[in-house]
C-alpha positions as CSV (number, residue, x, y, z in Angstrom):
1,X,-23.6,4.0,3.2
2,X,-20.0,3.8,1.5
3,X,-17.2,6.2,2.8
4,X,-14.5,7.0,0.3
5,X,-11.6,6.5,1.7
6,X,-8.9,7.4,-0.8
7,X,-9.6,8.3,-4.3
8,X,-10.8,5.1,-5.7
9,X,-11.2,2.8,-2.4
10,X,-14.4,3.3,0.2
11,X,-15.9,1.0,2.8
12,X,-18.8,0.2,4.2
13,X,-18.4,0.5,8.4
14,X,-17.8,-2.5,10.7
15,X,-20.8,-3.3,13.1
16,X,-19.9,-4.5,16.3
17,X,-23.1,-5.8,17.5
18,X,-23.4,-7.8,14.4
19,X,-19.5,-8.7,14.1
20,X,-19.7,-7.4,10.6
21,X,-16.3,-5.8,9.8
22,X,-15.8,-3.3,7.6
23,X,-16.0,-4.4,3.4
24,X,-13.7,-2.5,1.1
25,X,-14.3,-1.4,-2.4
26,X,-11.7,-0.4,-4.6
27,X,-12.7,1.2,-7.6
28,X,-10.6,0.2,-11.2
29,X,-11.6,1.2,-14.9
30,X,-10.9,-2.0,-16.0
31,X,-12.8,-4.0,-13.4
32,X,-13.7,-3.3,-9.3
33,X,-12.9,-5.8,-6.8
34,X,-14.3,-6.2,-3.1
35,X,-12.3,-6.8,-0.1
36,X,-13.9,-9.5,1.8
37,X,-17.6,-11.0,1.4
38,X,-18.6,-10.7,4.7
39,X,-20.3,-12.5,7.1
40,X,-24.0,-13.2,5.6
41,X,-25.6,-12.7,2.0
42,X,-27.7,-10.1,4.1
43,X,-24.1,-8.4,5.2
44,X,-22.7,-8.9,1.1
45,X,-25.8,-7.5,0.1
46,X,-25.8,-4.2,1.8
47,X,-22.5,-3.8,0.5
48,X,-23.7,-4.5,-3.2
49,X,-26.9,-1.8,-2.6
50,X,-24.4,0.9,-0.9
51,X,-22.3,0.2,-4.0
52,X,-25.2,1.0,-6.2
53,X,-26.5,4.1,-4.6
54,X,-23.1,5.5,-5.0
55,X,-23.1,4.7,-9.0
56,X,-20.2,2.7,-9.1
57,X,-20.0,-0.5,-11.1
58,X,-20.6,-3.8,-9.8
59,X,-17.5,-5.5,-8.5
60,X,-16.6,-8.4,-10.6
61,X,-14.0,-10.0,-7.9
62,X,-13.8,-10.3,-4.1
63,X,-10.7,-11.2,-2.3
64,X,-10.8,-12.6,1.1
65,X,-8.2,-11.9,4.0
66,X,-9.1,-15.0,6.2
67,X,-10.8,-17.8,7.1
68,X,-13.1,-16.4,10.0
69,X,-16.5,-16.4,9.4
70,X,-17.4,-12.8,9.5
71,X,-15.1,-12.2,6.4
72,X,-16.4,-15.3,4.6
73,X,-20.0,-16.6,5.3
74,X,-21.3,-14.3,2.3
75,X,-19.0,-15.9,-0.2
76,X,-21.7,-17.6,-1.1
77,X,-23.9,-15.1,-2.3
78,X,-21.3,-13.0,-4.8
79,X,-22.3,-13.5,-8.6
80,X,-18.4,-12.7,-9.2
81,X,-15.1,-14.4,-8.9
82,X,-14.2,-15.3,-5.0
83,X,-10.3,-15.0,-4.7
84,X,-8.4,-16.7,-1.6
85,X,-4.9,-17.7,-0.6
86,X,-4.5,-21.8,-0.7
87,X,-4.6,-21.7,3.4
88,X,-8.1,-20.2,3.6
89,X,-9.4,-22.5,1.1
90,X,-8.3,-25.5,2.7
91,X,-9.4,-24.1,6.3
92,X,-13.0,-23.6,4.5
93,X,-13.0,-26.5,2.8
94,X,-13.1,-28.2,6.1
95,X,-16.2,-26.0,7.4
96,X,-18.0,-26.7,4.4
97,X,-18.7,-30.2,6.0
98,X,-20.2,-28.7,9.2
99,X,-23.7,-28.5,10.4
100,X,-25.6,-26.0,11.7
101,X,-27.9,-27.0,14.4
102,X,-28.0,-26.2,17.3
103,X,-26.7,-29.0,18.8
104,X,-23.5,-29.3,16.3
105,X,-22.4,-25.7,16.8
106,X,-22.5,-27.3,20.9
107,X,-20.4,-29.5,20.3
108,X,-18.2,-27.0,18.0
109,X,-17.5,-25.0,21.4
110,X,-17.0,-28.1,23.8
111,X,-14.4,-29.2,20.9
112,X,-12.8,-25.7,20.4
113,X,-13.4,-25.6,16.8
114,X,-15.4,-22.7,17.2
115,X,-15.0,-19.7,19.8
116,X,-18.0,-18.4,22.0
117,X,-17.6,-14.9,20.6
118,X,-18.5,-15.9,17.2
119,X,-21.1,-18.7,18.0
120,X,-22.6,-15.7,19.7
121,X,-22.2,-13.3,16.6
122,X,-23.2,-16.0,14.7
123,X,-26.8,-16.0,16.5
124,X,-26.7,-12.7,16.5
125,X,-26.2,-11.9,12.7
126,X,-28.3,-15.1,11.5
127,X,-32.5,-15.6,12.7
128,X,-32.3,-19.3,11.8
129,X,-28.7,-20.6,11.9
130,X,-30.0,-23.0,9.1
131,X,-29.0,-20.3,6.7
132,X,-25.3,-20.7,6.9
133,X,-23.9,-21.5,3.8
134,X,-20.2,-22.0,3.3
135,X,-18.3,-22.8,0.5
136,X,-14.5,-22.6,-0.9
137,X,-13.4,-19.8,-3.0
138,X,-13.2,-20.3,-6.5
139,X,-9.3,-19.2,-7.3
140,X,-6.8,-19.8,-5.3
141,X,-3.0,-18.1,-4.7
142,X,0.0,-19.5,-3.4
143,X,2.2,-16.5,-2.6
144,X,1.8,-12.9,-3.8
145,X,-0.6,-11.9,-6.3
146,X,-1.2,-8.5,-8.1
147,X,-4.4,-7.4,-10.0
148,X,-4.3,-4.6,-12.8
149,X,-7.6,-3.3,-12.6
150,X,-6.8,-0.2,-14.9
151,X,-6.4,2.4,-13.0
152,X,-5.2,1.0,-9.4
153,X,-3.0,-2.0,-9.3
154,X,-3.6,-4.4,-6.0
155,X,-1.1,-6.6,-4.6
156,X,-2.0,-8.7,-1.9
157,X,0.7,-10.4,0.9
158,X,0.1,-13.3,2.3
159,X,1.8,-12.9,6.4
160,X,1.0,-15.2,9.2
161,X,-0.3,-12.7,11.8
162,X,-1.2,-13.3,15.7
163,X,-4.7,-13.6,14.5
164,X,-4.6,-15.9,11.9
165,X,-1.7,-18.0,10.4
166,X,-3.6,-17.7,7.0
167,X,-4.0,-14.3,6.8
168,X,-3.2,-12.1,3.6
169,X,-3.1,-8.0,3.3
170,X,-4.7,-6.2,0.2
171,X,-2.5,-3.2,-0.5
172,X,-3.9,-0.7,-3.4
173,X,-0.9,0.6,-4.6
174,X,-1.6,4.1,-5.8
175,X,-3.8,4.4,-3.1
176,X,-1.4,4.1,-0.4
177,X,-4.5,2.1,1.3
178,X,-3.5,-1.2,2.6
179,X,-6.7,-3.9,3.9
180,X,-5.2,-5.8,7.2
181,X,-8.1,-8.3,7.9
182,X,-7.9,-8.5,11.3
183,X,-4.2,-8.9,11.7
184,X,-3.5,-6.6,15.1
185,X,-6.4,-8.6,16.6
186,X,-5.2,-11.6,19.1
187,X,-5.9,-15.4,18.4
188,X,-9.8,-16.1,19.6
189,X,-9.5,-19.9,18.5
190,X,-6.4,-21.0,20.6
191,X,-5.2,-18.2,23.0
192,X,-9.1,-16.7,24.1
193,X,-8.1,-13.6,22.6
194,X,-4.8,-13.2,23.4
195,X,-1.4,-12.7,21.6
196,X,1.2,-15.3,20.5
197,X,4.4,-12.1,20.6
198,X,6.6,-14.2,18.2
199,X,3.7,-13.9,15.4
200,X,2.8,-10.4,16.0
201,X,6.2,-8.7,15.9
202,X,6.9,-11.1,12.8
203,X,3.8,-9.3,11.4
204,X,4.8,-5.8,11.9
205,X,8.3,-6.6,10.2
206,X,6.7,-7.4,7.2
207,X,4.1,-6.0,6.9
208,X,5.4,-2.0,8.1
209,X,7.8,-2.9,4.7
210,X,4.4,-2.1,2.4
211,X,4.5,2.1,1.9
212,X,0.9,2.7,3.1
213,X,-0.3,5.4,4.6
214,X,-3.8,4.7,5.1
215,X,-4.3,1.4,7.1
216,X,-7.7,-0.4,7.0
217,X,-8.6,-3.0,10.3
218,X,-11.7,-5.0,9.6
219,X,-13.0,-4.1,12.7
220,X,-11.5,-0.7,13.4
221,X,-11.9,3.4,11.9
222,X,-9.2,3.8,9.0
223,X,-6.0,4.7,10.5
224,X,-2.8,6.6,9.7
225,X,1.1,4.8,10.2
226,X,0.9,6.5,13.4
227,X,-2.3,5.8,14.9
228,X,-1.2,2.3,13.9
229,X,1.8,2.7,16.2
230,X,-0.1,4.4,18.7
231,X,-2.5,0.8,18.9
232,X,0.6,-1.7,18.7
233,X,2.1,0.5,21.7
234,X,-1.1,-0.5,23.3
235,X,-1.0,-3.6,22.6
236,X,2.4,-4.2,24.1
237,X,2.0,-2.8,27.4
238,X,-1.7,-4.7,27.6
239,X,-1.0,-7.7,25.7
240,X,2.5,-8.8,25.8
C-alpha cells in the first residue's frame, strides 16, 4: 500500500527481509515519474498495483539513484522511460555481462565484486536466481537535470556519497521532499559496511544546501532535517 508523503509524492515501504527499499512516486499533471525500479519485476510490480489501487496514473519515467541492485534489478520490467546518471549506466553496463549461477555469483564474493549481504538478499528476494535480468538505462545525464512534470518540478543532484561514488538525489521542488538513495549508508563493496569520513562530510555539505524538509532514505521511515541530524550524530560517534 502507497503512503503519501507530501502532497503529490508517496512511497511504497522498504522491506528489510527482502532488501527492498522504499520506491517513490511523485505525482505531476503532465506526466508521473518513479524513483527507483527496485530490485525485481515482482518488487516494480507491486509498486505499479499499489499505484493503481490508489487511482493515480501510470508513471511514464523512473529515475534511478544508484547502481546497487536492490534499486535496479526491476529496470527491466518498466514499460516507461529508465533515467540514470552516466556513472550508473556504465557500472550496469558492466553487470549486464554477468551470470547468474550459482557458481558465478561464488566466485563474485571470492572476487569482491559482489558483497555477502546482497548475494544473500539476492536469494532471498529471487526463487531461482536465473531470473535476474539487468540491463542499462535508457537516458542518461551528465550533471544536473530537472523535469517539469506540470505541477512539481524535479531536479535531481548527482553527489558522490560514502555509499556510492555514483549516487544522485531526487529533490521535488514544491514538495520540499528530497529522495537520498542510500546515501547516509556506509560502503558494503569496499569498506564491509563502513564509512570513508572524507565522502560522507563531502555529502552533507552539498547536499544540506537543497531546502528540503522531508528527507526520503531508501531503506529508512521519512525523516525531518532534524531527525536527519539526529542519524549523522549517530553515525559519527559509531562510525567515524
Amino acid at each position: 500500500m502507497l503512503n503519501q508523503v507530501s502532497p503529490n509524492v508517496y512511497i511504497l515501504p522498504f522491506d528489510s527481509h527482502r532488501d527492498r527499499p522504499n520506491l517513490g512516486y511523485i505525482h505531476g499533471q503532465k506526466y508521473s515519474v518513479l524513483v527507483d525500479a527496485g530490485n525485481s519485476a515482482a518488487h516494480l510490480n507491486a509498486m505499479l498495483e499499489a499505484i493503481d489501487e490508489a487511482g493515480l496514473p501510470k508513471p511514464e519515467i523512473a529515475l534511478i539513484t544508484h547502481w546497487h541492485w536492490d534499486h535496479t534489478f526491476g529496470m527491466h520490467a518498466f514499460s516507461g522511460t529508465t533515467m540514470t546518471h552516466a556513472k550508473t549506466n556504465e557500472i550496469l553496463e558492466g553487470i549486464t555481462q554477468w551470470q547468474w549461477t550459482p557458481e558465478a555469483m561464488a566466485e563474485r564474493l571470492k572476487t569482491g565484486e559482489e558483497c555477502e549481504f546482497c548475494d544473500t538478499h539476492m536469494k532471498i528476494e529471487y526463487d531461482d536466481i536465473s531470473d535476474i535480468k539487468v540491463v542499462r538505462a535508457d537516458i542518461e545525464f551528465d550533471g544536473n537535470l530537472s523535469l517539469n512534470l506540470g505541477n512539481v518540478t524535479v531536479e535531481v543532484t548527482p553527489i558522490a556519497n560514502p555509499h556510492s561514488d555514483d549516487g544522485a538525489v531526487v529533490f521535488v521542488q514544491e514538495d520540499k521532499v528530497l529522495f537520498a538513495g542510500d546515501a547516509d549508508t556506509g560502503d558494503f563493496y569496499e569498506l564491509d559496511g563502513g564509512y570513508d569520513a572524507d565522502k560522507f562530510y563531502n555529502y552533507i555539505k552539498a547536499v544540506d544546501k537543497i531546502p528540503y524538509e522531508t528527507y526520503i532514505h531508501g531503506h529508512l521511515a521519512p525523516m525531518t532535517r532534524t531527525e536527519v541530524s539526529a542519524l549523522r550524530k549517530e553515525i559519527e560517534e559509531t562510525e567515524l
